[in-house]
N, C-alpha and C positions, 0 to 999 in steps of 0.2 A: 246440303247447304240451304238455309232458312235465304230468305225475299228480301232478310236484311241486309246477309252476307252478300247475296249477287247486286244487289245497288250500290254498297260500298265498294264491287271491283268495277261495275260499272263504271263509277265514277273514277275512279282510277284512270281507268282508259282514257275518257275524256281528257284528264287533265293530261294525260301524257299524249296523247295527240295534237291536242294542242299545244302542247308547248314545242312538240316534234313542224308540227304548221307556221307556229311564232320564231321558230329558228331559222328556217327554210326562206322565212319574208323578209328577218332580219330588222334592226332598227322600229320604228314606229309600229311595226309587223307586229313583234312580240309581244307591243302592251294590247293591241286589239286584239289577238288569242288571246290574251288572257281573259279581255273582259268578256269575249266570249262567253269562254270559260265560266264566268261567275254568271252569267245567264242560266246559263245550261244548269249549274250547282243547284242556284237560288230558286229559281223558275220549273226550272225541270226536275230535280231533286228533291227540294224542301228544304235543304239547307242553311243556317242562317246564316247571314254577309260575314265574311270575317272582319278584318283590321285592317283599315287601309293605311298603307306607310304613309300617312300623310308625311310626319318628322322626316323620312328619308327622301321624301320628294324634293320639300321646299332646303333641303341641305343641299341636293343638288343643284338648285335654281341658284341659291346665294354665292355655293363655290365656283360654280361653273359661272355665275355672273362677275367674279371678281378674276377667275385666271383668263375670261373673254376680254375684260378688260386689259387686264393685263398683258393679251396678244393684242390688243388693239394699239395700243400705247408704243408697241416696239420693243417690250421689255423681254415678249418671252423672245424674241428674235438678238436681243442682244444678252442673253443668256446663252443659246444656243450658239452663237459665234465666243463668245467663253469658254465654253465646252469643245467647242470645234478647236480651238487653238491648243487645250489642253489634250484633245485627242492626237494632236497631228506633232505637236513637240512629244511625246513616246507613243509612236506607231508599231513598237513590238509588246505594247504591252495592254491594247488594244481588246481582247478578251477578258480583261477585267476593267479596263477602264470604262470600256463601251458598256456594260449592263451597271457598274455602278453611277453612272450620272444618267440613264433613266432610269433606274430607281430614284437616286433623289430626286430628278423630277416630278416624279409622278407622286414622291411622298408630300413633296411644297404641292402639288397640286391637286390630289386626291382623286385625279382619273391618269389613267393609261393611255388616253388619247394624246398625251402629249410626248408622248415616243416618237410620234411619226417625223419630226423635224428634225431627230438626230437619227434613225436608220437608215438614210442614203446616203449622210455623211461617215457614219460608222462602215458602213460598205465601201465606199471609196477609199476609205483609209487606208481598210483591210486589204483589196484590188491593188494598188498601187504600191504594196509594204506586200505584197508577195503572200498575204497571208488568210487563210481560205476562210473567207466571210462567213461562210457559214457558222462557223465557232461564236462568233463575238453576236452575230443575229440572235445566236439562235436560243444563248444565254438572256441577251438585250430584251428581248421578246420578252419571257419571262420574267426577266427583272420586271419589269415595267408593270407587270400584273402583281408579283407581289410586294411594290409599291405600298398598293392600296389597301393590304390587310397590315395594315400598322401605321398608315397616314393618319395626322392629327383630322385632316378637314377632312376624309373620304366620306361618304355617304355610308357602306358596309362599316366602318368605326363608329359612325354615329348609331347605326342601328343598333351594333353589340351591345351598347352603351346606354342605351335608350332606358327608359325606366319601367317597360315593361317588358325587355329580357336582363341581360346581365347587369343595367345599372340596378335595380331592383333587387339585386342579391350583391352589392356592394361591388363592383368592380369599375374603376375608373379611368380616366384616358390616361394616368401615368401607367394604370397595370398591362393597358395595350404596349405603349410604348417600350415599357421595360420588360417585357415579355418577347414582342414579336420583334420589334427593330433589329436587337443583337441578331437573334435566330433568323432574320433574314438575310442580314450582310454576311452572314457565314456562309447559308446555304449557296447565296448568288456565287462565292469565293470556291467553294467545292465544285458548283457546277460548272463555272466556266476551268478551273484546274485540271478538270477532267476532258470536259469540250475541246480543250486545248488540245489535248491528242488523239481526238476522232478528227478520222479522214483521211484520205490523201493531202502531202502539200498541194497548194493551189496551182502550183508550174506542171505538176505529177498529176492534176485531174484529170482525165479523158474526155468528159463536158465542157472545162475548160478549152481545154486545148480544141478543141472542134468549135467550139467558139469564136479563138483566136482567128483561126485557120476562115472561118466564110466571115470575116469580117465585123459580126455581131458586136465586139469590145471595143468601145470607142473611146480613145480618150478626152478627157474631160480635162478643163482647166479647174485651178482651184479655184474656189471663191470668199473671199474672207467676208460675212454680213456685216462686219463692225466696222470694215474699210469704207462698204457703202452708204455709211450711219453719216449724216451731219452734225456737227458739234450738238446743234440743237436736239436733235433728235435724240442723240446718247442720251445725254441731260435728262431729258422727259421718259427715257426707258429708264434709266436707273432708278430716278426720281418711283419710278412708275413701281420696281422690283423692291426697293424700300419698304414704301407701301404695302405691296403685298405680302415680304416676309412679316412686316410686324404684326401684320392681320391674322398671319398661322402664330405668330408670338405670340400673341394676346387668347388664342385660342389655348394653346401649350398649356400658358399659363393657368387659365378658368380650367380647365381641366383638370393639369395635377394639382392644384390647389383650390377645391371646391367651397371651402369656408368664403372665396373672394366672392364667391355668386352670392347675389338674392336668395334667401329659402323657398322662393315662387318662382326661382328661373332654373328651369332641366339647362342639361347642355344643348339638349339638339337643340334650343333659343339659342342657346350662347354664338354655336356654331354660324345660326343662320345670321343674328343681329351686325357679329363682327366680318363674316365675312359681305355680307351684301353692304356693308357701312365700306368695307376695305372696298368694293368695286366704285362707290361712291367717290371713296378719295383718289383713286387712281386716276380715274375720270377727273379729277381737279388740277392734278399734281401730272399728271401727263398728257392734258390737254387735247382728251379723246373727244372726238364727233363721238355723239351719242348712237347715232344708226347705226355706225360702223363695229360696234357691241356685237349686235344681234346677227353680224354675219360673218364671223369666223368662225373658223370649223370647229374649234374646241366646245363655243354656244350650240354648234349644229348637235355636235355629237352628246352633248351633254342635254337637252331636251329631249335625244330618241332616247338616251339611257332614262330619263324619267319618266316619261309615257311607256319604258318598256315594262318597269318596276312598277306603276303602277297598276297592270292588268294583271301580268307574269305573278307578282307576289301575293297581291289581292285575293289571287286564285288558288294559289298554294295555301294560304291562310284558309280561307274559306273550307277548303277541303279537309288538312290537318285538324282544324279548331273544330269542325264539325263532326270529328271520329276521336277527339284526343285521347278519352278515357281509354279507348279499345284498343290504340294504340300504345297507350301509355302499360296497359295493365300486358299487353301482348310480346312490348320490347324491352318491357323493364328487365325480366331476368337474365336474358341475354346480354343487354346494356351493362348493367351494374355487376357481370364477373368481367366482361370486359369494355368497358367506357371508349377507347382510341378506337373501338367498332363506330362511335356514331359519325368518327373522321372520316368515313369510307361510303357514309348513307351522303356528308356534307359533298364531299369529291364527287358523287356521282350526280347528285341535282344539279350544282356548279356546270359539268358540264352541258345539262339540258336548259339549264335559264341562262348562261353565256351573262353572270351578273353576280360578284358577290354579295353586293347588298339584298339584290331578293334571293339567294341561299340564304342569308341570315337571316330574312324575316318571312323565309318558308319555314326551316328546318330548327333555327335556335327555339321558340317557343316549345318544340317537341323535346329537346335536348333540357330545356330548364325543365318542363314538367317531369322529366324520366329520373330528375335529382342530379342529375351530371356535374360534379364539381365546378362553378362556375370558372377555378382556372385553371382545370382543364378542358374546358369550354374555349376559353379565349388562347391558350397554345396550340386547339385544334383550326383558329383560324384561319391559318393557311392553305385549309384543305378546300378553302372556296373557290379557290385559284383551279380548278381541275379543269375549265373550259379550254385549255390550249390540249386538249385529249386529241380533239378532232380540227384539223391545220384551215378553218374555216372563218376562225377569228380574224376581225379587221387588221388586228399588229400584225399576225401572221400571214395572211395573205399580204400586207404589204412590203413586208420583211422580204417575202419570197421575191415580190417584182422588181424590188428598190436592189435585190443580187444581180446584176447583169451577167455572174461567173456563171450561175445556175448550179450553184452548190447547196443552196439553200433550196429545199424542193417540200412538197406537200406529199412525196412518198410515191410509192409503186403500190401500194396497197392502201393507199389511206393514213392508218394507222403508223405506219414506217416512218413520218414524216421528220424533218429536221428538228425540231425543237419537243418531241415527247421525251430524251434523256435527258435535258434540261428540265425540263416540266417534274418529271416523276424525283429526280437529286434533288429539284427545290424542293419539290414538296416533305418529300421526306425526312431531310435534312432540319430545314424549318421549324416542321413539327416533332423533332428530335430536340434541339436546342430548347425550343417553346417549353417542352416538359422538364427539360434540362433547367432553364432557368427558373420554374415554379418549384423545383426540387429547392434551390437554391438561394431562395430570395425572399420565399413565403414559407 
């Protein structure tokens, strides 16, 4: 092996340690290994910068600014008591109902973090309806991730979209839509159908019941949030959820019908103008303190997702972009007798960058260079979802604590853990339908 060969795995290493470093730190962690990383590449290498997402950055800023307002406002808190009442009038049907209203969540919202205020109420549902939590978690969990590969506002759909991967070979926000939505409300449907008969009943657990026994299960009174809402306050949440639907409307709309746009405005503009205009008006119409924006967790969590994408993916680009040919000319044949191979290179980044949007704008530019049908490019998007691999993700670790039965668990081996046969039926399923509906539609 030639000086060029051993630099090229060198660098390799690098980038997998750190991103193995950026995982272990978590949050803000991930974007500083990255930028690391591009030190090391640039400085140490020779290599030149990649493409910084800027588009994916400031998509996160504007969405994540308009659904921060929109927890400020009371809205997403009188959503979530919507839901809560919807869950608790069919408590046996809990397993499906539980993973499809965090999935629409997370699709009106275009992150995952907004799971975390229906998991302990989907747990207590399930606890006190006799019916082992684990099931409806451990679907829910997952729902909520693949959410985001088919949300109009996500950050990973803008990336897809963007004009230097798949918008660039003509695919548009209605082909996500109409590609991945069906293919995910199926998948979620299969996985929780099957969820549904793994395990013991929750009276027949052994954990349970040792639970019971030292006291651990305590019961809890119910809480209705929309009892504790003032007239006022409904008003100004509703007012506030208005708002924010039309904002993904207005998006919808510029999307599948791109003739509406200016010939000078991409979507990821579109995205960013209407939704930061949408946090604008929520803040009018729901009569939010401006400070109080900046310090909900959905703003917390949605700032570490873009400092994490900004080093995480910066660094992947840099590396790919600066090897492409060698790659390209290396993976092509193997690629192009079988293409649903490059879903297995996306699933395994996914779960080292713990981000779909920097999987997309690590791994999509190598996938458009290698000719990869761009729709089957976009039915492979689900496969960015693969970070629920290892039970370390934020949903998941909190899924696991918000179980007080202890049926919901991170595994005896790791790998064992409650929500990988949800994880692997979504995925597969998914990207089953996904190609299913491009057979059928294109």
């Amino acid at each position: 092996m030639d000086l060029a060969g051993i630099s090229i795995i060198l660098q390799f290493i690098v980038v997998l340690v750190l991103i193995f470093i950026g995982a272990k730190l978590s949050g803000v962690g991930m974007g500083i290994a990255g930028m690391i990383g591009v030190f090391i590449l640039v400085y140490g290498f020779g290599l030149k910068p990649g493409s910084i997402p800027i588009d994916v950055m400031l998509i996160i800023v504007s969405v994540i600014s308009a659904a921060a307002a929109l927890q400020a406002s009371g809205g997403m808190d009188y959503l979530v008591g919507i839901a809560a009442r919807l869950l608790r009038k069919y408590p046996d049907r809990i397993t499906y109902l539980g993973p499809i209203v965090c999935w629409v969540f997370c699709l009106m919202t275009g992150t995952a973090h907004t799971s975390y205020s229906m998991l302990p109420i989907i747990s207590e549902i399930s606890r006190k309806n006799k019916v082992r939590p684990e099931r409806p978690l451990s679907v829910s969990v997952i729902a909520a991730s693949l959410g985001i590969t088919g949300s109009p506002v996500s950050a990973a759909t803008a990336a897809i979209i963007s004009a230097d991967l798949l918008g660039g070979k003509g695919i548009e926000l209605k082909d996500i839509l109409i590609i991945c939505l069906p293919a995910s409300l199926i998948a979620i449907l299969v996985a929780a159908f099957i969820q549904n008969r793994k395990g013991k009943e929750l009276e027949d657990d052994p954990v349970f019941q040792q639970r019971t026994r030292d006291g651990l299960i305590e019961e809890t009174a119910e809480t209705d949030i929309l009892d504790t809402m003032s007239a006022e306050q409904r008003k100004r949440a509703v007012l506030s959820i208005f708002a924010f639907l039309f904002g993904v409307a207005l998006v919808v709309l510029f999307g599948s019908a791109p003739s509406l746009r200016p010939d000078s405005v991409t979507m990821s503009q579109t995205i960013e103008m209407v939704m930061l205009s949408t946090a604008g008006l929520i803040l009018l119409v729901g009569k939010v303190k401006i400070g109080t924006v900046s310090k909900c967790s959905i703003f917390e969590a949605g700032m570490n997702a873009m400092i994490s994408i900004f080093g995480i993916a910066w660094m992947g680009d840099t590396y790919f972009s600066g090897h492409m040919e060698l790659f390209a000319s290396g993976i092509f044949g193997l690629v192009s007798q079988a293409p649903i191979l490059f879903a297995a290179a996306l699933f395994l980044m996914s779960i080292m960058l713990f981000s779909q949007a920097a999987t997309v704008r690590t791994l999509y530019p190598l996938g458009v260079a290698l000719g990869i049908n761009p729709l089957l490019l976009v039915a492979m998007f689900p496969a960015c979802n693969g970070y629920f691999f290892l039970p370390n993700y934020p949903t998941e670790v909190a899924a696991i604590n918000f179980d007080k039965t202890g049926t919901t668990t991170a595994g005896k081996y790791v790998i064992d853990h409650s929500f990988q046969l949800s994880g692997f039926i979504t995925t597969f399923v998914s990207i089953g339908m996904a190609c299913l509906a491009v057979w059928l539609f294109y």
